[in-house]
C-alpha positions as CSV (number, residue, x, y, z in Angstrom):
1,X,0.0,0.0,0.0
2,X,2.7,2.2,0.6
3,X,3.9,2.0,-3.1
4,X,0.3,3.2,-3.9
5,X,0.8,6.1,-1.5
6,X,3.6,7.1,-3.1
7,X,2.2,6.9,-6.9
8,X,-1.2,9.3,-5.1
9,X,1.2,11.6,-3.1
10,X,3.3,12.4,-6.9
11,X,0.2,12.3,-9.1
12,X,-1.5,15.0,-7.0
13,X,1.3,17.1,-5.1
14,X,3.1,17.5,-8.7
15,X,-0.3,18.1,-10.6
16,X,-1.3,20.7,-7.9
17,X,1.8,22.4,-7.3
18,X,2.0,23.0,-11.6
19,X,-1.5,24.6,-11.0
20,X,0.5,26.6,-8.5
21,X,2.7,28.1,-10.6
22,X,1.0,28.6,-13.8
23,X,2.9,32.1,-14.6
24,X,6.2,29.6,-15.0
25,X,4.1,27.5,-17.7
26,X,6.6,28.2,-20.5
27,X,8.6,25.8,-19.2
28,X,6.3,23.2,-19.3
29,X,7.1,22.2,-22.7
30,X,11.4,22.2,-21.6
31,X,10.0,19.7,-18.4
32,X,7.9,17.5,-20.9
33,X,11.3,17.0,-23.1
34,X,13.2,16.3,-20.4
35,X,11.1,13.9,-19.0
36,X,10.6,11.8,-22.3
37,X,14.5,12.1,-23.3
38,X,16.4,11.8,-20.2
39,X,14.3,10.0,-17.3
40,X,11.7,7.6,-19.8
41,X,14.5,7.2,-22.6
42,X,16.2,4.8,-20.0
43,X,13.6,3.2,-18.6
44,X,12.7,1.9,-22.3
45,X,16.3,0.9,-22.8
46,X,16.3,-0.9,-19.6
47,X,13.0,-2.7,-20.2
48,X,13.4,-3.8,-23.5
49,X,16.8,-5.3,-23.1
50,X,15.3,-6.6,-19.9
51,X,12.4,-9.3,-21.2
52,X,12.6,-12.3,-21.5
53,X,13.0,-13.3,-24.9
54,X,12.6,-17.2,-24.1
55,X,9.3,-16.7,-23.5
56,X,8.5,-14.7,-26.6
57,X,5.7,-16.6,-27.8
58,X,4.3,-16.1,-24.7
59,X,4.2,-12.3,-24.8
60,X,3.9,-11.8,-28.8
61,X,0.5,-11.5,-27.9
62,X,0.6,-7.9,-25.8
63,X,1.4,-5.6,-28.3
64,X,-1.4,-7.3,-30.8
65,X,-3.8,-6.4,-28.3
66,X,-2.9,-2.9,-28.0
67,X,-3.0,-2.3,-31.8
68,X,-6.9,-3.8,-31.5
69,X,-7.7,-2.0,-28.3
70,X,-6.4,1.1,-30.1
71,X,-8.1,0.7,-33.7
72,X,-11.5,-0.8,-31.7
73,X,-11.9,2.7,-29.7
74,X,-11.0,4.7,-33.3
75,X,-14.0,2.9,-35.0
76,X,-16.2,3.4,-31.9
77,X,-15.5,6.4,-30.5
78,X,-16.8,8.9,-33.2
79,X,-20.5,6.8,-32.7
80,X,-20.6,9.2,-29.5
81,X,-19.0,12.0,-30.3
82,X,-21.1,12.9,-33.3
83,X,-23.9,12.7,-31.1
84,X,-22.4,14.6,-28.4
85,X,-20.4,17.1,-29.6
86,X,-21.7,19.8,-32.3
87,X,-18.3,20.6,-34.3
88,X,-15.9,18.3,-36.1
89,X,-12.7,19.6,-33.7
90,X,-14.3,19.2,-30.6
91,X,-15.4,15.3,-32.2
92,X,-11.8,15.3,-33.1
93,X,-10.7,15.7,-29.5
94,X,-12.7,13.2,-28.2
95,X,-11.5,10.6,-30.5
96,X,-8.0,10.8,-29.7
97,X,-8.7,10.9,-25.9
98,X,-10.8,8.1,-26.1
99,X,-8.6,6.4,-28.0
100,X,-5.1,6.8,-26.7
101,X,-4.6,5.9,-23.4
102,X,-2.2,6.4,-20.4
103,X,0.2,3.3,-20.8
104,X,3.1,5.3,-19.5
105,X,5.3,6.3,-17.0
106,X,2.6,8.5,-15.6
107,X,0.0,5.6,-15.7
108,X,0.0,2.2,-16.7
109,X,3.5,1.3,-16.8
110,X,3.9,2.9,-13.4
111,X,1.2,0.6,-11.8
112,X,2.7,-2.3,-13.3
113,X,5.8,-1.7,-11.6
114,X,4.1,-1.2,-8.1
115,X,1.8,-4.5,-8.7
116,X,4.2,-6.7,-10.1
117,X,8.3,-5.4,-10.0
118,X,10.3,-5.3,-13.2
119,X,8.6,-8.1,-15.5
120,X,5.5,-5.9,-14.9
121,X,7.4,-2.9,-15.6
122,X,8.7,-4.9,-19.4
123,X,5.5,-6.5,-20.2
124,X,4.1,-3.1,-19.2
125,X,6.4,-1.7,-22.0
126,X,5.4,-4.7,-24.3
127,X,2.0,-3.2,-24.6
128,X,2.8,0.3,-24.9
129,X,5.7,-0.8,-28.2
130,X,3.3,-0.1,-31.1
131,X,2.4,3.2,-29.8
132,X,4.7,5.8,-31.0
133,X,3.9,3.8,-34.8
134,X,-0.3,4.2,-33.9
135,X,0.1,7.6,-33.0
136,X,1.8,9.1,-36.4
137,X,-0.2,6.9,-38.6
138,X,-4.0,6.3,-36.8
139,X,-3.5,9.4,-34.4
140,X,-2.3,12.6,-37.1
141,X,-4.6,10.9,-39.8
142,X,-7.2,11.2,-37.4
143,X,-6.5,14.8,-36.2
144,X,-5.5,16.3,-39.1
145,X,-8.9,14.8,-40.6
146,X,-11.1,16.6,-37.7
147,X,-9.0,19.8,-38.0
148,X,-10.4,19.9,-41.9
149,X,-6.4,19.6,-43.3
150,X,-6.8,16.4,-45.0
151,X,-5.2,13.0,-44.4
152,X,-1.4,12.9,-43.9
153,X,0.6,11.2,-47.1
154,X,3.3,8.8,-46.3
155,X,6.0,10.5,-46.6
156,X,5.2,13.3,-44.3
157,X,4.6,10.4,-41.8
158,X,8.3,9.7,-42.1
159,X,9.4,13.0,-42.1
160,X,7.2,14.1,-39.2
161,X,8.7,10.4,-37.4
162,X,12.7,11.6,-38.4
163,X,12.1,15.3,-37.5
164,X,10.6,14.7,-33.8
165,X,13.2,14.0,-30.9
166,X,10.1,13.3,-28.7
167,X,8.8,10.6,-31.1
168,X,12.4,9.5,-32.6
169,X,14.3,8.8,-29.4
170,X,11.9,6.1,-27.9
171,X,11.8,4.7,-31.0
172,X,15.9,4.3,-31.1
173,X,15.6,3.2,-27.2
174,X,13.8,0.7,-28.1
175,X,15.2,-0.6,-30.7
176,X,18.7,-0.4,-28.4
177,X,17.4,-2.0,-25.9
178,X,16.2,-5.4,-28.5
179,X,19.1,-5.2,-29.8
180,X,20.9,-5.5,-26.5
181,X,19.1,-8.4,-25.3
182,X,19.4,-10.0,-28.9
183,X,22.6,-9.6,-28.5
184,X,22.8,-11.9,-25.4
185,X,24.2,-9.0,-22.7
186,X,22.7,-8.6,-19.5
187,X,21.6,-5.3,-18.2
188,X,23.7,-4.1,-15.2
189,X,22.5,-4.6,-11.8
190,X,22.7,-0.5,-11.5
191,X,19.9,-0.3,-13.9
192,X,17.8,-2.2,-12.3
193,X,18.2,-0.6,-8.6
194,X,17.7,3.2,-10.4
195,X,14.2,2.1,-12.1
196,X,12.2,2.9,-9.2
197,X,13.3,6.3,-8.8
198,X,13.4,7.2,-12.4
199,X,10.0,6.1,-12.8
200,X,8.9,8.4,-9.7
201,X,11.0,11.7,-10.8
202,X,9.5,11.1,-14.4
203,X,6.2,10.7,-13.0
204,X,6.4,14.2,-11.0
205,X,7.9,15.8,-14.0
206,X,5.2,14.9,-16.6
207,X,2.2,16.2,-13.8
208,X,4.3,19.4,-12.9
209,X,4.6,19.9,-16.9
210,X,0.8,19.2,-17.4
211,X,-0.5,21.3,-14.0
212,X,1.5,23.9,-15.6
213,X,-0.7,24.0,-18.6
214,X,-3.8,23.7,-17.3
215,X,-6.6,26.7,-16.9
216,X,-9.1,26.9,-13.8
217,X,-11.8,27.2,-16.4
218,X,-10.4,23.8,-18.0
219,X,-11.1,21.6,-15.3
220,X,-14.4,20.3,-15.7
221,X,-16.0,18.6,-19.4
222,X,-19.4,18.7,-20.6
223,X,-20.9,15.9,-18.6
224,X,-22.3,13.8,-21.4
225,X,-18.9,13.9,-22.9
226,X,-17.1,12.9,-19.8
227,X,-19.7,9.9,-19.1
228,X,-19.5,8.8,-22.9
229,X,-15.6,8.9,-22.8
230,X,-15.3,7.0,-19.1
231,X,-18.0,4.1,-20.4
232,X,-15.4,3.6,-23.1
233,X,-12.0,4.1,-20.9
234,X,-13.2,2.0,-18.0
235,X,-15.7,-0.2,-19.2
236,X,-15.9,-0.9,-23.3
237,X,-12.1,-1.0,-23.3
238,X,-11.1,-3.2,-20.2
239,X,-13.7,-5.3,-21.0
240,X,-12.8,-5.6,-24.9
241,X,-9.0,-6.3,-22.9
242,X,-11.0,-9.0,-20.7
243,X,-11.5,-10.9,-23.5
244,X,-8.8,-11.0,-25.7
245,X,-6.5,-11.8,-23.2
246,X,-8.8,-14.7,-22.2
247,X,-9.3,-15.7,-25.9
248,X,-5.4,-15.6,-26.2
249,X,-4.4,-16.8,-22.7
250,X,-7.4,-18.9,-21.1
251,X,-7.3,-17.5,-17.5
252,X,-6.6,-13.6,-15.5
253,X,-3.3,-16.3,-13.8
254,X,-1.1,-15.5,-16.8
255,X,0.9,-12.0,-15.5
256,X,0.2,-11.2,-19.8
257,X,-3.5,-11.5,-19.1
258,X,-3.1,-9.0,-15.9
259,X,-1.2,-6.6,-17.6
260,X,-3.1,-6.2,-20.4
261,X,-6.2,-6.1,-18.2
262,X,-4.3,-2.9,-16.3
263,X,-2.9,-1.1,-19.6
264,X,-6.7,-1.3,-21.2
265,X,-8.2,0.6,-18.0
266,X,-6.2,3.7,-18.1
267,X,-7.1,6.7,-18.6
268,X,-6.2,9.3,-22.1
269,X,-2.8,9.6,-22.9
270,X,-1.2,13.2,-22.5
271,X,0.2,12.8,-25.9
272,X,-3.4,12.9,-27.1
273,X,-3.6,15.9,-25.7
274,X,-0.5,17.1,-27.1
275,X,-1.7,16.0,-30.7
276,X,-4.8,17.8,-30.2
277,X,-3.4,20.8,-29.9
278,X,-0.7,20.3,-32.8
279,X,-3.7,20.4,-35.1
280,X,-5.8,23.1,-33.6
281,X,-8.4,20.7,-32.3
282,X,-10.7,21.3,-29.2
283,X,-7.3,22.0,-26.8
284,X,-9.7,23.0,-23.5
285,X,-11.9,19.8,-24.4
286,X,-9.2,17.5,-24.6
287,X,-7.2,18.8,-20.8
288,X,-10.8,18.7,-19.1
289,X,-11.2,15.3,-20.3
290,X,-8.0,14.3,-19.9
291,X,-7.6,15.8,-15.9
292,X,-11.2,14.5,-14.7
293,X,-11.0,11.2,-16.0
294,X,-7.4,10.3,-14.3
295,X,-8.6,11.7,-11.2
296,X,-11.8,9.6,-11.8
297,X,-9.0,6.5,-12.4
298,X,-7.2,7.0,-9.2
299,X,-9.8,4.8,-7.2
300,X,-9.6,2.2,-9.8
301,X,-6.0,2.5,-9.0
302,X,-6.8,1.4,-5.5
303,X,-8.9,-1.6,-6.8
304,X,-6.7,-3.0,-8.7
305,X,-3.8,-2.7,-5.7
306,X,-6.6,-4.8,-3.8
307,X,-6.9,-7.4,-6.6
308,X,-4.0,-7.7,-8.0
């Protein structure tokens, strides 16, 4: 329980104390940066080179169900938000919030790591690997169609992918850390002792960044958007995660099943948000969304610490 504690106490000091200091929130753009390239580019280097690749067959599945989970919520989501919302970049906002989640450092991974140590903390990691591909494919196509520009051709996909640190880098960690563990090396005992307290700095980094951006008058969604979008966050998509990991793994024993039961009940992604407001979508929809429904998730937090 104490872990929990400790994922509450960051979550809520660092998110309030950003509101604090909103006159400072230039910076939060420098804090986000810092966060993805120097506390979160390790902590994908170490957990990458860290699974174990003798039981790939066994975890092949994770990533698969992501991609679904992901493309499931795209072809859903807009069913409500054409009913709810009455312009295309509010629609557009909703989409990406609904579906991207919060499979990071500052959610999903994070509880994996508290429930289950460092295989939760890989397999964790496992889930979140198509991602940063979903996101400049599904996720700009998607915004840039709601924001009226037109659909993205491929090769600004690869430009936009070469041209972005924060998208590039993970990518290259990644890959690194595959490459390592291909290679047969084992990951220094250093590593493994630091992830706890990278995970907790880069957790009160990202919420100081975000509290930073946020408005007063941005806190709180149009109710019938926020109960549309939390019946899809905590109910369609956990479930939809219920049963492909079932389907793939025959029980909730399997720590695959668990983790992918976790990583499909989070909360939006802040690099929803983010892409919102690189194509001049609904930017005060998308934070209200994205700040009441992680504080909504915070108690589901404490449920799952229970049943884990």
């Amino acid at each position: 329980m104490t872990s929990l504690l400790w994922f509450y106490g960051i979550f809520g000091g660092a998110l309030g104390l950003g509101l604090g200091l909103r006159r400072w929130q230039a910076a939060a753009p420098g804090l986000m940066r810092f966060s993805i390239l120097a506390l979160d580019t390790p902590l994908f280097i170490y957990s990458y080179w860290s699974v174990d690749l003798a039981r790939a067959r066994l975890y092949a599945p994770i990533p698969i169900i992501a991609t679904l989970l992901v493309v499931l919520t795209l072809w859903l989501s807009p069913l409500w938000a054409k009913r709810l919302l009455p312009d295309e970049r509010s629609q557009g906002s909703f989409i990406l919030t609904a579906a991207f989640s919060n499979i990071g450092t500052t959610g999903g991974a994070f509880l994996c790591y508290l429930f289950f140590g460092l295989e939760g903390l890989s397999l964790a990691y496992l889930f979140l690997l198509p991602y940063p591909i979903l996101i400049f494919t599904l996720g700009f196509n998607t915004a840039r169609r709601y924001s009226g520009s037109g659909p993205l051709r491929p090769h600004e996909y690869l430009t936009r992918l070469a041209s972005d640190l924060i998208s590039l880098v993970p990518l290259l960690a990644i890959a690194l850390g595959l490459g390592l563990n291909v290679a047969g090396l084992k990951p220094p005992a250093a590593l493994a002792t630091g992830v706890g307290w990278f995970m907790k700095v880069s957790l009160a980094c990202n919420c100081l960044a975000i509290g930073l951006t946020l408005s007063p008058r941005e806190l709180i969604p149009p109710v019938k958007a926020f109960l549309a979008e939390a019946s899809i966050k905590f109910l369609l998509s956990p479930l939809a995660g219920l049963i492909l990991a079932l389907a793939v793994y025959g029980s909730l024993a399997p720590l695959p099943s668990r983790i992918i039961l976790i990583q499909s009940a989070m909360p939006p992604a802040m690099y929803a948000v983010i892409t919102t407001n690189l194509f001049g979508l609904d930017r005060k929809l998308a934070n209200s969304l994205w700040l009441a429904l992680s504080l909504g998730f915070l108690p589901l937090a404490a449920l799952g610490w229970l049943l884990r």
